[in-house]
C-alpha positions in Angstrom: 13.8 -11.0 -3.4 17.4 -10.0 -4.5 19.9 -11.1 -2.2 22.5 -8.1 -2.3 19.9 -6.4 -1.5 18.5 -8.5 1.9 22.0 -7.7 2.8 22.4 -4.2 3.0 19.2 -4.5 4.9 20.6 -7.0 7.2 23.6 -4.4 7.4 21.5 -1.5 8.0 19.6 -2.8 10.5 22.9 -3.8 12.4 21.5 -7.7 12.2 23.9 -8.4 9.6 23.9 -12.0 11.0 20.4 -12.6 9.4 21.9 -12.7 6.2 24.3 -15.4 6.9 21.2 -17.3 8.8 20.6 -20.7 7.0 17.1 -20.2 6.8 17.1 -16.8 5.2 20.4 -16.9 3.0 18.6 -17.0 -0.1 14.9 -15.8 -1.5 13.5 -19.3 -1.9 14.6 -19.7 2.0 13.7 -16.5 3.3 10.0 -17.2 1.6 9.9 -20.9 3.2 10.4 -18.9 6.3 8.9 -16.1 6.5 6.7 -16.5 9.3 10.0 -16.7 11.4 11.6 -13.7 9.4 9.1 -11.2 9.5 9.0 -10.6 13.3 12.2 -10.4 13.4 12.1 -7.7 10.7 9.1 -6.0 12.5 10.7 -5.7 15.6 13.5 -3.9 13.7 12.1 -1.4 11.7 9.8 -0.3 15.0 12.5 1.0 16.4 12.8 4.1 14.3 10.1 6.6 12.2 8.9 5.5 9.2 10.7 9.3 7.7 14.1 8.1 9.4 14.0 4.2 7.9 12.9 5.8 4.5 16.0 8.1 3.9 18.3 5.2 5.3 17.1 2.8 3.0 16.9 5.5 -0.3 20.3 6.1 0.7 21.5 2.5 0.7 19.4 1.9 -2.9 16.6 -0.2 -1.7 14.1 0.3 -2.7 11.3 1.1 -0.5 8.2 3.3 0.5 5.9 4.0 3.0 3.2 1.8 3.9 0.0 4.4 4.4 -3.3 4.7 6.4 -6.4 5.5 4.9 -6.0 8.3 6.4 -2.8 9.3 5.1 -3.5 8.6 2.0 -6.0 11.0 2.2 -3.5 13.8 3.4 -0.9 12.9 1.0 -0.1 16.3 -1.2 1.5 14.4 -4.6 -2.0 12.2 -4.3 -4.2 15.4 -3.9 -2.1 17.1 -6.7 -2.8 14.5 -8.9 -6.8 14.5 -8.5 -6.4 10.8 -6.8 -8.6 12.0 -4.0 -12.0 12.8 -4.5 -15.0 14.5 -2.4 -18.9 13.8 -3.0 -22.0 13.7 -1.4 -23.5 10.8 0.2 -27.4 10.9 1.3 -26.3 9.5 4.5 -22.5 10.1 5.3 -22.9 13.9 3.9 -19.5 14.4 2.0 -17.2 11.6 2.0 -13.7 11.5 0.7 -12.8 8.7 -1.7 -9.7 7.5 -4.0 -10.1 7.9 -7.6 -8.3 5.8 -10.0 -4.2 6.2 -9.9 -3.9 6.5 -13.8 -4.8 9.6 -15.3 -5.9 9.5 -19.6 -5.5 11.8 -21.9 -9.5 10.9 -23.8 -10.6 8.6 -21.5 -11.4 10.3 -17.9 -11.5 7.7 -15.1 -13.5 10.9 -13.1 -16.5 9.0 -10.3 -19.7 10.8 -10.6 -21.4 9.3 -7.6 -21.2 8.2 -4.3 -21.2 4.6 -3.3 -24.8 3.0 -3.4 -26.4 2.2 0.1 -26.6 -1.4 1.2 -29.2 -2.9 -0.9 -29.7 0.2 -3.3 -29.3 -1.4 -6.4 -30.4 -4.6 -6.2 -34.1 -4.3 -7.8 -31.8 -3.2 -10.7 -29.1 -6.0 -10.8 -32.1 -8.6 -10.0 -34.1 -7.1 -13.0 -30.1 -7.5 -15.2 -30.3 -10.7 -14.4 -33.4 -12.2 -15.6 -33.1 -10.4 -18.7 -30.1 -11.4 -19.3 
């Protein structure tokens, strides 16, 4: 949203008249119009690897990351590292890979100790929850 910032990118991207564009001069008016901007921003950053666009804009100061797959995330080292991916057994699937929760406690493990219920599974016991409750 900052507009210093929108105009490195503008710069980097060598479409530094985008920044002087009427419609997309400040945040309010790039939001108003973003259904004209993002294309335009699209068709920009496919010209290059996500890798290469990444250093550029590190090296500029904006702030930025990648946007992953499923199955990236899955790959990612820092996300295995961290015990963010985690591997069970489902009676169907066999062993299934799944994401675990991002924060990490001290006395309070966020840890899943089973695989996702099959369609249907539990609702005998949620039905039963319900009328008790």
């Amino acid at each position: 949203g900052n507009d210093r910032l929108y105009q490195a990118l503008c710069k980097l991207l060598g479409r530094e008249e985008l920044a002087t564009d009427p419609r997309f001069t400040t945040n309010p008016q790039r939001v108003r119009n973003r259904n004209e901007l993002i294309p335009i921003l699209q068709e920009s950053f496919q010209k290059r690897e996500t890798d290469e666009w990444l250093a550029e804009l590190r090296t500029t100061g904006i702030p930025c990351g990648p946007i992953n797959t499923v199955s990236q995330v899955f790959k990612d080292e820092q996300l295995q590292a961290r015990g963010f991916i985690w591997e069970c057994e489902h009676p169907t699937a066999g062993t299934i890979k799944l994401s675990g929760s991002p924060m990490h406690f001290s006395e309070t493990p966020t840890r899943l100790y089973k695989a996702p219920p099959l369609l249907g599974e539990d609702n005998e016991r949620f039905l039963k929850e319900g009328q008790e409750g």
